[in-house]
C-alpha positions, -999 to 999 in steps of 0.1 A, spaced: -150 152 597 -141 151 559 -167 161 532 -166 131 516 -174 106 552 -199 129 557 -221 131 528 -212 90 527 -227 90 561 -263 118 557 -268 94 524 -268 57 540 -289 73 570 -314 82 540 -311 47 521 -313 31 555 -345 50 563 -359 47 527 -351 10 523 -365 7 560 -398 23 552 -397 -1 523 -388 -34 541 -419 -28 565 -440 -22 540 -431 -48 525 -438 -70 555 -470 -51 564 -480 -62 526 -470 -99 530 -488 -103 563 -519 -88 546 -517 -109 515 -517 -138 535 -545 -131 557 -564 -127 527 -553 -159 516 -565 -175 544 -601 -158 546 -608 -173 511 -595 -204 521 -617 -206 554 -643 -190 540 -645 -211 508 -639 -243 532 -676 -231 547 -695 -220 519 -693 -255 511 -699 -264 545 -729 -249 549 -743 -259 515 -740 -293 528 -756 -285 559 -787 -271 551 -796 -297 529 -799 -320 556 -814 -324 591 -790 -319 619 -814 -344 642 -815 -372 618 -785 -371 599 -758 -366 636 -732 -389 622 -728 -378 583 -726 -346 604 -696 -351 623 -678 -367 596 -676 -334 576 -661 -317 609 -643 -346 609 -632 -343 570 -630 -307 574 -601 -308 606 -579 -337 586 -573 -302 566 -539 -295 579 -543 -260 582 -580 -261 599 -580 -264 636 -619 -273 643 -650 -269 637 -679 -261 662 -717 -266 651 -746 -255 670 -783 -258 662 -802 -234 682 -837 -259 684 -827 -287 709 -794 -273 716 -775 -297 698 -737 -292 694 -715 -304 670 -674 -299 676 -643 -311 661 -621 -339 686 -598 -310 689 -617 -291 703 -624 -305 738 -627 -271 755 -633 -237 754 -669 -235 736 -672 -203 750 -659 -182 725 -672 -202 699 -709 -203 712 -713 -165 715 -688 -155 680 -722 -179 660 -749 -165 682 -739 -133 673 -740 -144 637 -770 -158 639 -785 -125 658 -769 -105 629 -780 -123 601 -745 -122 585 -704 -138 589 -681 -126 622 -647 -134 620 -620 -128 648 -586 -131 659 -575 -145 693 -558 -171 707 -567 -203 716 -543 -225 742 -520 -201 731 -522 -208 698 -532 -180 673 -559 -190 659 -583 -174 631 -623 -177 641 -645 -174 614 -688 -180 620 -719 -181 599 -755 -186 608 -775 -217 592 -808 -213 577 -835 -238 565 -857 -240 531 -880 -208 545 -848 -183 552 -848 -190 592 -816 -191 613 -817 -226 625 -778 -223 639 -744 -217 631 -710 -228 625 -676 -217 636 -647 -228 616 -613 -223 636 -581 -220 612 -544 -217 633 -524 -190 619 -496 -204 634 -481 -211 600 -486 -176 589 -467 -162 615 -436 -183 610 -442 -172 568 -440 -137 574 -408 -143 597 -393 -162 574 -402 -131 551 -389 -109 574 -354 -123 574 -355 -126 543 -360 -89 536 -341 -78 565 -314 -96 543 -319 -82 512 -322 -47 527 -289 -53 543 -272 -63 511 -286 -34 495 -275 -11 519 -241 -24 523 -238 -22 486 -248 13 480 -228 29 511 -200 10 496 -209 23 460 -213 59 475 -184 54 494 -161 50 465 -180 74 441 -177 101 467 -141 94 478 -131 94 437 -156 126 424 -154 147 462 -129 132 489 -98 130 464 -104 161 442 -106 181 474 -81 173 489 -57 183 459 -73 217 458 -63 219 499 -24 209 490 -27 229 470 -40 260 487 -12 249 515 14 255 488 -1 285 479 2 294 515 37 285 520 48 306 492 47 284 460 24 304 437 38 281 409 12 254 422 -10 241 397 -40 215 403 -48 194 373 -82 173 381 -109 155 357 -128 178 336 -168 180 338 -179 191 372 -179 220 396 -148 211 415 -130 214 382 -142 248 376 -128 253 414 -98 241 404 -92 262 373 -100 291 393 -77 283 422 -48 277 389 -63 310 378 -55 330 411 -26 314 414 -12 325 383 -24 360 389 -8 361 424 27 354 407 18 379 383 11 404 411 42 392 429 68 394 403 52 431 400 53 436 434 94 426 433 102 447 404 82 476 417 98 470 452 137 473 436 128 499 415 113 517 448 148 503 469 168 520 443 147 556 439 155 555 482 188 544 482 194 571 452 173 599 476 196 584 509 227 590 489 212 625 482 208 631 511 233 623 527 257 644 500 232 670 507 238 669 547 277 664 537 274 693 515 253 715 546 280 701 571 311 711 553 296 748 545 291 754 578 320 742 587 339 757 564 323 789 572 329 786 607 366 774 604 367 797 570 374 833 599 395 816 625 420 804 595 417 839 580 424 856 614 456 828 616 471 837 585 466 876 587 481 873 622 512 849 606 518 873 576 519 902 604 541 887 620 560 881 592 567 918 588 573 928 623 596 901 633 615 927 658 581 939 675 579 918 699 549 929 717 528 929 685 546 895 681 533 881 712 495 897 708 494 881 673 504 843 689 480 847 717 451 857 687 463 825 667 466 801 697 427 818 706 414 808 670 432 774 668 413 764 701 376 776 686 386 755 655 397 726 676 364 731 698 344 734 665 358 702 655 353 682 690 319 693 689 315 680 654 331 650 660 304 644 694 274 645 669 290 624 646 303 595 666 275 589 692 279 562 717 255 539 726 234 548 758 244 526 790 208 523 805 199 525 845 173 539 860 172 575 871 154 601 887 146 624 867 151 649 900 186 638 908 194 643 870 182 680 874 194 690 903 230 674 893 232 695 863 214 729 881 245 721 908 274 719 874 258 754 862 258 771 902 291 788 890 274 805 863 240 812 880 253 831 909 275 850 880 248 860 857 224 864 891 197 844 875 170 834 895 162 797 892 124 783 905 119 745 899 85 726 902 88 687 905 55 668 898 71 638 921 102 629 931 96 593 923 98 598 885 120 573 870 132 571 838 159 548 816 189 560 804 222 571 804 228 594 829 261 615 814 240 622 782 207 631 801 229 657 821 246 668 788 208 676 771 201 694 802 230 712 805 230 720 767 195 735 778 213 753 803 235 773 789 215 784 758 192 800 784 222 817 802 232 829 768 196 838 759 195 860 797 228 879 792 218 911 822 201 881 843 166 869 842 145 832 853 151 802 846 122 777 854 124 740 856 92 718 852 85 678 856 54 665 854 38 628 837 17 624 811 -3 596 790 5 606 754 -7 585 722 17 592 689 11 574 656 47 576 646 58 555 680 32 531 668 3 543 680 -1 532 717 -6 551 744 26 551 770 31 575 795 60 599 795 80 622 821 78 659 804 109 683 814 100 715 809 130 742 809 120 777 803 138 809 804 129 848 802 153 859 777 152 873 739 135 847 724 137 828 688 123 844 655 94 821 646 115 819 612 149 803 629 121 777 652 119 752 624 156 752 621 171 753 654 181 718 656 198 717 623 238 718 623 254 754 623 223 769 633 228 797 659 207 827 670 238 837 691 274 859 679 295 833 699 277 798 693 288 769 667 249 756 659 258 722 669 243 718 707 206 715 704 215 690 678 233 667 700 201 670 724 174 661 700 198 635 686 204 623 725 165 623 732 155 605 702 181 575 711 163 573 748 129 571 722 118 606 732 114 642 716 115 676 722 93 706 716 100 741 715 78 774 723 94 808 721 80 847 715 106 869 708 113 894 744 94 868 763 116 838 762 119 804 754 102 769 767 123 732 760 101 705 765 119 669 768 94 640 764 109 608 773 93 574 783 87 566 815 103 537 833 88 518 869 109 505 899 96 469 889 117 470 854 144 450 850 176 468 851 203 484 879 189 515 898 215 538 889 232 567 920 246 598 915 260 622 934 259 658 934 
C-alpha cells in the first residue's frame, strides 16, 4: 500500500473517531438539554398547581378541582394528572388516565413520606412517559396529599432522532470532505513527490546517473530530493573516474602484457638460440671439414652422419617447441585414472626392464574417475616418466601414488572440490632447491641431454584439465610429482572413454 493511501486512510480513521466522539456528545448533550427543558416545564406546570390547590378544600371545592386536571391535560405535551388526598381517600385523575394508579399512588406516597418531589422515568401503555410527584400541605405545614403530573416524552425522543440524523449528516459531510481534502493534499505534497524520487531512483538503478528530480521547494521531500540530485551527481563523478582510472589501468596491463610477452619472446629465442646456437656450430665445422677433405671419404661420411645427428636434435628442439606453442584443445571423456597409469607404465616397460628400475604402485581405488583427454594425460605422465629414468641413470624406484582429496583454493574460487592426487616419485639425484622454482620454465634442464621444454608442456597440460602440480625434491634422495586434478563421477554427463593397453 502507497504512503500516501495510507496516511489518507490512519487520518479519516482518526477524524472518523474524533468527529464520532463529537457527534455523541453532541446527542448525549441534546437529550440532556431537553430533559431539562421539560423538568422546568412540568415542574413549573405544578408549582402552580399546587399553589392553587392548597388554597382550597379538596372536599368542598371536587369540581373546580378537576377542571384544573382537566386544564392542565388540554396541555399538549402533559399526559395526566393524578391527585390524591390522604384524609378520606379521595382521588382526583385526568380522563386519560383510566388505569394504572398504581404507580402513581405509591411515586406521591413516597413524596408525601419524604416530605420533598420524586420524579421517574418509565413507561406507561408503552408510551414513555415522564412522572413527576409532590406532596400537598395545608395552612399548619401538614402533608394533606399529593399530586403526580405525567408528561409523555414521546416527542423528545423523535427530537433527539431527528437530531441524530441530522448530526449523523453533518458528520458525514465533514468527513467526506476532509478525507477528500486529505486525499488531494496528500496525493499533491506526499503521493506525487514520491513517486518522482522512486523513478528516479529506478533510473539511477538502470544506469542513468544523469537523473535529476526537480520538485516544489519548502519541505523535507525537497531536501530528499536535492540529496538524491546530489548523489547522483557524485556517482557520475565517481563513475567518469572510475572509467578513466579503469583505461588508464587497461593500458598500464596491456603495456605490462606486451612486456611480457617480448620478455617471454625474448627468454624463448635465447634459449633457443642457445640450444640451436651448438648443433649449427657443430654443422658448419663439420661442412668446412669437409670442405677440405673432399677425397677422405671416411672422415667424409663421419662428418655427414654428425650433421644429419645435429639437424635431427634441432628439428626435435623445434617440434617440441612447436607442441608448447600450438596446444590443442582437450577432447574430454571420462577416465580412470588407473587405466591412464598403467597405459603409460606399459609404453615405458622397454625402458624399465633396461635401466632395471624397480616400479611399486599404490592405488587408493580403482574407481577414480577423472575428465579429460586421455593422449595428453598419458603424455604428462609419461613426461614424468622419463625425467625419473633420467634422474635414476644405474637404476633405482620409481613409485606411483593415487589417492582423493577435499581441497579448498582461493585462486579456483574458493570452494571446496575434491581432487584425484597422482603422486610420482623416484629415488634419483634430486633438484637443487635453487633450479625448484624454475623447473617449469622453457629451456630449463638439470640434465646434459634435455631441451627444458617437457615439464612445461605438463603443467601447461594440467592447468587446461583445471589442475596443478607440486614438486618435492632433496638432492641424493629423489624427487616427488604431485598432479592435482578435479575429480569427475560416473553420473556426469559425458562418454566413458576405453583404452587399451
Amino acid at each position: 500500500m502507497k504512503l500516501g493511501t495510507r496516511l489518507t486512510i490512519y487520518l479519516a480513521l482518526i477524524i472518523i473517531f474524533v468527529l464520532s466522539g463529537y457527534g455523541y456528545l453532541h446527542v448525549v448533550s441534546r437529550r440532556n438539554m431537553h430533559i431539562r427543558k421539560m423538568k422546568v416545564e412540568v415542574k413549573s406546570i405544578g408549582q402552580t398547581f399546587k399553589i392553587a390547590l392548597e388554597k382550597i378544600s379538596l372536599h368542598r371545592e371536587k369540581g373546580y378541582v378537576q377542571e384544573l386536571i382537566d386544564a392542565i391535560e388540554n396541555y399538549e405535551r402533559t399526559l395526566g394528572v393524578f391527585v390524591y388526598q390522604e384524609k378520606g381517600e379521595l382521588l382526583f385523575r385526568s380522563p386519560s388516565l383510566a388505569k394504572g394508579e398504581g404507580h402513581f399512588l405509591q411515586l406521591v406516597k413516597d413524596s408525601m413520606s419524604k416530605d420533598q418531589p420524586q420524579e421517574m422515568f418509565q413507561l406507561y401503555e408503552g408510551m414513555p412517559v415522564f412522572i413527576y410527584a409532590f406532596p400537598l400541605k395545608n395552612r399548619n405545614g401538614n402533608n394533606i396529599g399529593g399530586v403526580a403530573i405525567i408528561q409523555d416524552t414521546s416527542f423528545m425522543e423523535e427530537e433527539i432522532k431527528e437530531a441524530k440524523k441530522e448530526i449523523f449528516l453533518i458528520i458525514l459531510i465533514l468527513i467526506g470532505g476532509t478525507v477528500s481534502f486529505v486525499l488531494l493534499v496528500t496525493r499533491r505534497w506526499i503521493t506525487l513527490p514520491i513517486a518522482h524520487l522512486m523513478e528516479g531512483v529506478k533510473r539511477m538503478a538502470k544506469g542513468d546517473l544523469d537523473t535529476r528530480i526537480t520538485l516544489p521547494k519548502g519541505d523535507e521531500i525537497y531536501e530528499l530530493a536535492q540529496a538524491f540530485n546530489q548523489l547522483a551527481a557524485e556517482l557520475k563523478e565517481a563513475q567518469n573516474r572510475i572509467i578513466k582510472e579503469g583505461e588508464k589501468r587497461l593500458e598500464f596491463e596491456r603495456t605490462l602484457q606486451q612486456s611480457q610477452k617480448l620478455a617471454t619472446i625474448g627468454q624463448i629465442a635465447s634459449g633457443l638460440a642457445h640450444e640451436i646456437g651448438t648443433p649449427l656450430n657443430i654443422i658448419t665445422g663439420r661442412a668446412e671439414l669437409i670442405q677440405r677433405r673432399l677425397d677422405d671419404k671416411e672422415s667424409i661420411l663421419k662428418s655427414l652422419a654428425i650433421i644429419l645427428q645435429q639437424a635431427e636434435k634441432i628439428k626435435k628442439i623445434i617440434q617440441q617447441l612447436l607442441g608448447v606453442v600450438r596446444k590443442r584443445k582437450p577432447e574430454r571423456k571420462l577416465w580412470p585414472v588407473v587405466s591412464i597409469i598403467e597405459s603409460s607404465l606399459e609404453l615405458m616397460s622397454p625402458q624399465i626392464e633396461k635401466q632395471k628400475i624397480k616400479v611399486s604402485k599404490e592405488f587408493s581405488s580403482a574407481s577414480l574417475l577423472i575428465s579429460g583427454d586421455f593422449d595428453q594425460l598419458q603424455q604428462v605422465l609419461l613426461n614424468l616418466f622419463l625425467n625419473s629414468f633420467q634422474a635414476m641413470p644405474e637404476g633405482g624406484q620409481l613409485r606411483v601414488f593415487t589417492s582423493a582429496k577435499k581441497i579448498r583454493r582461493e585462486e579456483l574460487g574458493g570452494e571446496e572440490r575434491e581432487y584425484v592426487l597422482i603422486e610420482v616419485a623416484d629415488s634419483g639425484i634430486g633438484i637443487e632447491k635453487e633450479m625448484l622454482n624454475n623447473i617449469f620454465n622453457p629451456f630449463v634442464t638439470t640434465k646434459a641431454e634435455g631441451t627444458g621444454l617437457g615439464l612445461m608442456v605438463v603443467q601447461g597440460i594440467v592447468r587446461d584439465h583445471e589442475g596443478w602440480v607440486e614438486v618435492e625434491s632433496e638432492v641424493g634422495r629423489g624427487s616427488v610429482f604431485k598432479i592435482f586434478l578435479p575429480r569427475a563421477d560416473d553420473d556426469l554427463t559425458g562418454e566413458r572413454g576405453k583404452s587399451e593397453f
